[in-house]
PAZA-994009 format. One record per residue (C-alpha): residue number from 1; residue in one letter; x, y, z. Coordinates in steps of 0.05 Angstrom, whole numbers, plus 5000, padded with zeros to 4 digits. Each point is the difference from the previous one (the first is absolute). Example, Ala and Ser with C-alpha at 12.3 -4.5 7.8 and 13.67 -1.06 7.14 Angstrom:
% residues 2
{rec 1,'A',{5246,4910,5156}}
{rec 2,'S',{5027,5069,4987}}
//
This chain:
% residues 85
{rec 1,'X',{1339,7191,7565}}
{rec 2,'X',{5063,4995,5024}}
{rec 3,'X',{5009,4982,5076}}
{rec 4,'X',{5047,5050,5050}}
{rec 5,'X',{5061,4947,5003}}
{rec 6,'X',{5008,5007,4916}}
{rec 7,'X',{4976,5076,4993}}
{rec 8,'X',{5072,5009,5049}}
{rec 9,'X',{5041,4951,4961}}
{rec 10,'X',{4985,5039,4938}}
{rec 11,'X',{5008,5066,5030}}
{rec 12,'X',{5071,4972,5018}}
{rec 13,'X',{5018,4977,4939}}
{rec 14,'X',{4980,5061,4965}}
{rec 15,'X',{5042,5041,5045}}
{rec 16,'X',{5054,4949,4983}}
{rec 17,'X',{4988,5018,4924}}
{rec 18,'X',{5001,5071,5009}}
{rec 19,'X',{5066,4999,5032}}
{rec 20,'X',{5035,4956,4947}}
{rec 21,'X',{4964,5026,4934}}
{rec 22,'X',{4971,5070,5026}}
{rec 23,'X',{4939,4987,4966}}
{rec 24,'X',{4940,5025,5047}}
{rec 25,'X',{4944,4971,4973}}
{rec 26,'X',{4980,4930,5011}}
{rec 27,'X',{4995,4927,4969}}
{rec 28,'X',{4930,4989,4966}}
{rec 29,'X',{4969,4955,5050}}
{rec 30,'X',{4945,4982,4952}}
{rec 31,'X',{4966,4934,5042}}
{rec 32,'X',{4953,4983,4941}}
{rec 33,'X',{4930,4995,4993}}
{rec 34,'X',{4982,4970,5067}}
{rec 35,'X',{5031,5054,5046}}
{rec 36,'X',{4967,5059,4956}}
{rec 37,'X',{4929,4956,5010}}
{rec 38,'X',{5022,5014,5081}}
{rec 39,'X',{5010,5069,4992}}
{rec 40,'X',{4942,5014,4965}}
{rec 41,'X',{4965,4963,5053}}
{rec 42,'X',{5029,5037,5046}}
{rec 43,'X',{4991,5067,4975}}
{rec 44,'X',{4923,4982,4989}}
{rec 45,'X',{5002,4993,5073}}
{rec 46,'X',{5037,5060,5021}}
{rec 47,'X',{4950,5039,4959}}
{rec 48,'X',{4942,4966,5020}}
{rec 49,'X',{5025,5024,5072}}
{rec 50,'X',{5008,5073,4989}}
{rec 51,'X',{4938,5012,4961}}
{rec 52,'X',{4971,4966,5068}}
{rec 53,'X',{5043,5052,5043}}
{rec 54,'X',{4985,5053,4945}}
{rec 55,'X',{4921,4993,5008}}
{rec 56,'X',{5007,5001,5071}}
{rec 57,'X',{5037,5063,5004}}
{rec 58,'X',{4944,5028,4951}}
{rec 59,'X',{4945,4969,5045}}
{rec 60,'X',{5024,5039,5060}}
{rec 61,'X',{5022,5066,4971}}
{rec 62,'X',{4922,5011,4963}}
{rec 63,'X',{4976,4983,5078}}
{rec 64,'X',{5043,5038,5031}}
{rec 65,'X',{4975,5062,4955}}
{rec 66,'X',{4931,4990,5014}}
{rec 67,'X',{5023,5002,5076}}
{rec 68,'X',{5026,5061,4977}}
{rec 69,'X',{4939,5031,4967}}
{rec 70,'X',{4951,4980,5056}}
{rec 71,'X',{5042,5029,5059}}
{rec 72,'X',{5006,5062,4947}}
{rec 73,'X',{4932,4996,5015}}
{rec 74,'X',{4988,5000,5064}}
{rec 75,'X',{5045,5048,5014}}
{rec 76,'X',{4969,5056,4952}}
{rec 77,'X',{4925,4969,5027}}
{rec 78,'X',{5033,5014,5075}}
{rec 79,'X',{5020,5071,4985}}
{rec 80,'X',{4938,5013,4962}}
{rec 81,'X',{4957,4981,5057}}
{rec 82,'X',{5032,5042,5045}}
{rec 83,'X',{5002,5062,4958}}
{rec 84,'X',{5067,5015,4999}}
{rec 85,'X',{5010,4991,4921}}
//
């Protein structure tokens, strides 16, 4: 990966390029085998991350329906003891 200091340099150079050759895309950057090994590395991790955030958010939404269905519940048991329904 490339650190903050070169991702700048690079965006200044590009700009540099565009305004001499008007050519908007960019220089391959290609690092080689070793810097695709880190982003593969790092994509592992990001994914491994939000399948952990993903679960949670499934975790909490399936208890937060059963919340739902046992106030549901409670409510129509409430009514029904009273008589009003």
């Amino acid at each position: 990966m490339i650190s903050d200091e070169e991702a700048k340099k690079m965006t200044e150079e590009w700009k540099d390029e565009i305004k001499v050759s008007g050519n908007v895309l960019p220089k391959n950057t290609d690092r080689g085998p070793s810097d695709l090994e880190e982003q593969i590395d790092t994509l592992k991790f990001r994914n491994e991350v939000l399948h952990k955030a993903n679960q949670k958010q499934m975790n909490e939404i399936l208890e937060l329906r059963t919340q739902i269905k046992k106030l549901e519940h409670n409510a129509v048991d409430q009514f029904r003891n009273k008589g009003d329904i």
